[in-house]
C-alpha positions in Angstrom: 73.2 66.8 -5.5 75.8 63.6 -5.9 79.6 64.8 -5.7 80.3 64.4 -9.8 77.1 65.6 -10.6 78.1 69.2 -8.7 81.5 69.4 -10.3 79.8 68.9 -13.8 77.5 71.7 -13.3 80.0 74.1 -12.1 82.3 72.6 -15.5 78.7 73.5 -17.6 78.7 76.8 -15.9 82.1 77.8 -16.6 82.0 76.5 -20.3 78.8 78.9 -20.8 80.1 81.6 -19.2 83.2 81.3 -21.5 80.6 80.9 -24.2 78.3 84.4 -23.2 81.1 86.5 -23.1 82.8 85.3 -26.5 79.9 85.9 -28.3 80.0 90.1 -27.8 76.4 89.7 -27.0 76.6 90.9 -23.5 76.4 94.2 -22.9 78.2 96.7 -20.1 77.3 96.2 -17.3 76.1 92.2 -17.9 79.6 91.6 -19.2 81.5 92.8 -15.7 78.9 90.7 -14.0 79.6 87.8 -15.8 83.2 88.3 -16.2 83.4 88.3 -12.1 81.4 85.0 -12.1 83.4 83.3 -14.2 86.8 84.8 -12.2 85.1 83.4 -9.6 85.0 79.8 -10.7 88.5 79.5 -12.0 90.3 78.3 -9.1 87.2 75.6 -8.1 87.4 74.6 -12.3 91.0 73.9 -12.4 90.5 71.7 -9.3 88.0 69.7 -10.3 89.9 69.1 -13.5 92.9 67.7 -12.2 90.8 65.7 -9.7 88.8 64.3 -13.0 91.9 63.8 -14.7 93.6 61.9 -12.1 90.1 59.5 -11.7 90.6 59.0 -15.5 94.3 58.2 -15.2 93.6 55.7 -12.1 90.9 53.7 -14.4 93.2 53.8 -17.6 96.2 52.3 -15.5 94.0 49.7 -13.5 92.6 48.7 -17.2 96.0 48.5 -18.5 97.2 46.0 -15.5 94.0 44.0 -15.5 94.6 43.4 -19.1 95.9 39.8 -19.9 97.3 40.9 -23.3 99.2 43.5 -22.2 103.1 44.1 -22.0 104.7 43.5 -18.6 106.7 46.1 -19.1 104.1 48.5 -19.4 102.2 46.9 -17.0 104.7 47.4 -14.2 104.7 51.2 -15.6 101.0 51.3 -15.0 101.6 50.2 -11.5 103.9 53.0 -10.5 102.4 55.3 -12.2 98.9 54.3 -10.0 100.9 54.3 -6.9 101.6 57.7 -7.4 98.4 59.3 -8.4 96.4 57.1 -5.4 98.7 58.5 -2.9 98.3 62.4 -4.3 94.4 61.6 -4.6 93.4 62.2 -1.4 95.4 66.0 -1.4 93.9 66.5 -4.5 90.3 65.7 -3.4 90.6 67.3 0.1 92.0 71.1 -1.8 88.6 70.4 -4.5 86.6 70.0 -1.2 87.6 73.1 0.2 87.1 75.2 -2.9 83.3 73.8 -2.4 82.9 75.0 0.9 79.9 77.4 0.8 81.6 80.9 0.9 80.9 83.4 3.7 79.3 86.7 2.0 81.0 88.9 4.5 84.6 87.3 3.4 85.3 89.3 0.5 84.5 92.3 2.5 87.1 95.3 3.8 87.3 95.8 7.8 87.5 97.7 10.4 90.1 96.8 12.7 89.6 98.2 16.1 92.3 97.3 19.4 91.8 98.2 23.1 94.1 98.3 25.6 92.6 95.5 28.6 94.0 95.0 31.9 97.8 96.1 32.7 97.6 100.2 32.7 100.4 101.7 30.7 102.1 98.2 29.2 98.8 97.1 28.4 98.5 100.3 26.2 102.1 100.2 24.9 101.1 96.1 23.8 97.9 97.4 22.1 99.7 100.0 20.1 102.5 97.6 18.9 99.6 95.2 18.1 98.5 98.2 15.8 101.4 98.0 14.1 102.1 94.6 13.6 98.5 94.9 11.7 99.4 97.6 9.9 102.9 96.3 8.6 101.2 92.6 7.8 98.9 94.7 5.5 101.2 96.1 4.1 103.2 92.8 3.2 99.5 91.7 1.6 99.5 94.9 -0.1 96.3 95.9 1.6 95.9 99.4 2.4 96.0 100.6 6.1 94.0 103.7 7.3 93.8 104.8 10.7 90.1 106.1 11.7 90.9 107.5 15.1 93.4 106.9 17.9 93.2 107.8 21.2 97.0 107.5 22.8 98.2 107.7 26.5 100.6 110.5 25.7 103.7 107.6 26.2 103.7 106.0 23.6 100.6 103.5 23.9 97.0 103.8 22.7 94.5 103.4 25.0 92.5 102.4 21.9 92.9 102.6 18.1 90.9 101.9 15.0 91.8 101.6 11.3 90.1 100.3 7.9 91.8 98.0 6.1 91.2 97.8 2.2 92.1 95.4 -0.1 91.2 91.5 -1.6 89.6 89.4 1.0 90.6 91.4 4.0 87.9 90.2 6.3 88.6 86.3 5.6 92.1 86.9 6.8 91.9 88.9 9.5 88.5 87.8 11.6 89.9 85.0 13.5 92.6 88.0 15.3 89.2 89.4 17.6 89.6 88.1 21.0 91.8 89.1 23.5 95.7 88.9 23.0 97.9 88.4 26.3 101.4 89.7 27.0 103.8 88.3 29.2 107.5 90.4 29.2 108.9 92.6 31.5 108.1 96.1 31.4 110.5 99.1 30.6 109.6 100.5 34.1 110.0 97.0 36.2 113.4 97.4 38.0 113.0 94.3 39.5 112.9 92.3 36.2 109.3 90.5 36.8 107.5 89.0 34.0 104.1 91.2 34.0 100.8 90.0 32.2 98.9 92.6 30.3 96.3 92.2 27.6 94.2 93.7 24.9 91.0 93.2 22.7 91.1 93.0 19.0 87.5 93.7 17.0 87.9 92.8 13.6 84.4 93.7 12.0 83.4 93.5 7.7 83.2 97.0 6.4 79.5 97.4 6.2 78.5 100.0 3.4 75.2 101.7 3.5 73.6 99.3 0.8 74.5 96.2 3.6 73.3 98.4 6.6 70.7 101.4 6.6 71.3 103.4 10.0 67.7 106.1 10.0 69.4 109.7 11.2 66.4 109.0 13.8 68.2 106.6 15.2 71.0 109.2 16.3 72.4 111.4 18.6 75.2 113.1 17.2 77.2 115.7 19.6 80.4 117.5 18.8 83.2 119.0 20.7 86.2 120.5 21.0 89.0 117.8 20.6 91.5 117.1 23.3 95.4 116.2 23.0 97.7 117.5 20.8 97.1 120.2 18.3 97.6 123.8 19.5 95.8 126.2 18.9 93.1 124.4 17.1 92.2 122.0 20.0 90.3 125.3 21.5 89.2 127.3 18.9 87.3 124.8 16.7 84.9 122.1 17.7 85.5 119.9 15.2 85.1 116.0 17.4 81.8 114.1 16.6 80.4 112.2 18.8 78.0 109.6 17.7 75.5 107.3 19.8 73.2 105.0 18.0 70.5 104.8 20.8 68.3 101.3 20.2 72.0 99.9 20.7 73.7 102.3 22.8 76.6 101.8 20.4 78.9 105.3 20.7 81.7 106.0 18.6 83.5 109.2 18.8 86.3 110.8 16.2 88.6 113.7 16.6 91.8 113.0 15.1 90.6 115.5 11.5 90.4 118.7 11.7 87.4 118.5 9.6 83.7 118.0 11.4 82.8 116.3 8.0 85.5 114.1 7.9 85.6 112.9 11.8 81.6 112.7 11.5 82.0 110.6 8.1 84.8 107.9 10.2 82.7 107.8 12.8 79.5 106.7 10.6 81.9 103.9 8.9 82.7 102.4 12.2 79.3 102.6 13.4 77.5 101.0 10.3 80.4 98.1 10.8 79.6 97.5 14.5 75.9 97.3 13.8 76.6 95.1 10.8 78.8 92.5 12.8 76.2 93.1 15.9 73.8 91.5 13.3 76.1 89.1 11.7 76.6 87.5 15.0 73.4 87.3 15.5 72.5 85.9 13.0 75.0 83.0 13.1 74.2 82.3 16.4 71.1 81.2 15.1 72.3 79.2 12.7 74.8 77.0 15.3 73.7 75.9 18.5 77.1 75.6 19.2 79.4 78.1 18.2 82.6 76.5 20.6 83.8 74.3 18.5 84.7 77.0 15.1 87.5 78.7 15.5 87.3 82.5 15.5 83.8 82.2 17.0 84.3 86.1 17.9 84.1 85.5 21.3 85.9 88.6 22.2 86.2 87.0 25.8 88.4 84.5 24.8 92.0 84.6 25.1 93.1 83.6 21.9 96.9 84.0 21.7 99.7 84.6 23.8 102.7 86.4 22.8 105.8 85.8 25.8 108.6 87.8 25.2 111.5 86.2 27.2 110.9 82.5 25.5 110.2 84.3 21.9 107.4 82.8 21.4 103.9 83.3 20.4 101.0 80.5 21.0 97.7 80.1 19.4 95.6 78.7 22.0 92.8 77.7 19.7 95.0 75.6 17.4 97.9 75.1 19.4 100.3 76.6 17.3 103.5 77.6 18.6 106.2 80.2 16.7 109.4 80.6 18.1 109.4 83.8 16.3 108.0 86.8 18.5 110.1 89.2 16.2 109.2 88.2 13.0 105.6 87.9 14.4 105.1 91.4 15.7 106.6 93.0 12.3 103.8 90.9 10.2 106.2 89.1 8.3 105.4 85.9 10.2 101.4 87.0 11.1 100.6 84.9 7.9 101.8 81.5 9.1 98.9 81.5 11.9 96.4 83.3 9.7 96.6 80.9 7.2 97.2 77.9 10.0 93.7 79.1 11.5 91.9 79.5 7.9 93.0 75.7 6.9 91.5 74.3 10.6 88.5 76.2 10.2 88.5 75.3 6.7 88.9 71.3 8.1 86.3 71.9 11.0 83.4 72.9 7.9 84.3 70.0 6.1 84.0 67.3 9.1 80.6 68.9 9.4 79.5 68.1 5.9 81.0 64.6 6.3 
């Protein structure tokens, strides 16, 4: 389908959908559907009308300086005024563009954020768990909401791994390029020497999968539980209240212990699962669909160091885009997490449209 011919169908499809639900023909449920279409086509409508506006304005001003009769006052008006709207064109083209991309299913999705401590013993641990936090206080400055699933700490301070669900408007588009690993370079607490150490952890960033996108059969299952271990009192011994949880064609195992409910530790560990399988087959199947998967950022190659965050320069690079902050504070409190989210959505966003070019 030619360029203009796509933005008048999407105009045709707005105006009828404007023209369904005015006409209090629609009922319930057919009205919410519709409703969400058209909510869905109001950012990609507005676009293509100021691009069509500023195509019309470019003819009527190159009319109005080809014409022999007209002022030369005006003229020269014209001519400014054309200036301007060719040099905002291409910005206004390359947003309309964008809004076209095909969108990704999985984007509007919640997730289920999931970080590891890697190599580096305790700092590597202490790293992961402020990496928890920095996602759970740049949630909260997107007004998201932030529940953690199941924790398993090192007694000091640093989690050994940690997993939370994440809940709000286009959660997973945000956050999927943060899986990979994330390297730290600072010295550690304990280093009397004052040596820059290196320690690392994993971040999993997977779409909420409900049980209409993935069907796990109980079959499929082994499903132990346990006594939980840590902190807790009395409890930890008397109740065994920890599910375990193996999925066995995938050997995927997820364990919860942190309610005191079987239910409720059983029913976390079921959402993680379902999410795991669902990315496992995500992947999959987009590793069908591109021979070579190298060149898009946030591949979700987990073995890729993605970002380094160095503590005695204050900075924190983006190896994939090779983005530097100079703002390791406001970085690590998510109040500056956005700039390099968003920095990584536009050059994937750029990437997609070279490959349509």
């Amino acid at each position: 389908m030619a360029f203009e011919e796509k933005l008048n169908t999407i105009l045709a499809r707005s105006e009828e959908l404007e023209a369904l639900l005015g006409s209090g023909e629609a009922d319930a449920d057919t009205f919410v559907k519709l409703s969400k279409e058209l909510a869905g086509l109001k950012d990609v409508v507005e676009a293509i009308k100021e691009y069509k506006t500023a195509i019309k304005q470019i003819e009527d001003d190159q009319a109005m300086i080809d014409d022999p009769e007209m002022d030369a006052e005006l003229k020269a008006m014209a001519k400014d005024e054309l200036y301007e709207i060719k040099n905002n064109l291409p910005a206004i083209e390359k947003n309309l563009k964008i809004l076209l991309l095909p969108k990704n299913a999985v984007d509007e999705k919640n997730a289920i954020l999931e970080v590891r401590a890697g190599t580096g013993g305790e700092e590597a641990a202490l790293f992961a768990a402020e990496l928890f936090r920095m996602y759970e206080h740049f949630a909260a400055e997107q007004g998201w909401k932030f529940e953690m699933l199941s924790v398993n700490d090192t007694g000091l301070g640093g989690y050994k791994e940690a997993t939370a669900s994440v809940i709000g408007k286009n959660v997973f588009e945000k956050l999927k390029f943060e899986s990979g690993v994330h390297r730290v370079q600072r010295v550690p607490e304990t280093e009397s020497a004052g040596r820059v150490h290196t320690s690392a952890a994993t971040v999993a960033v997977l779409p909420e999968a409900e049980e209409v996108d993935f069907k796990i059969d109980e079959k499929d299952l082994k499903i132990d539980v346990y006594r939980a271990s840590g902190a807790g009192g009395q409890h930890v011994n008397k109740t065994e209240s920890a599910v375990r949880i193996t999925h066995i064609p995938s050997g995927f195992v997820v364990a919860c212990q942190d309610e005191r409910s079987q239910f409720k530790n059983k029913d976390r560990a079921m959402r993680i699962l379902r999410s795991r399988l669902f990315d496992f087959q995500q992947q999959k199947l987009d590793a069908e669909r591109s021979v070579d998967r190298k060149n898009q950022v946030g591949s979700g190659d987990r073995s890729e160091r993605i970002r380094t965050y160095n503590f005695p320069q204050g900075r924190v690079t983006d190896h994939r885009i090779n983005l530097t902050l100079y703002k390791i504070d406001e970085v690590m409190n998510g109040t500056a997490l956005g700039e390099i989210v968003d920095a990584l959505i536009e050059d994937n966003q750029l990437t997609r449209l070279s490959e349509l070019e």
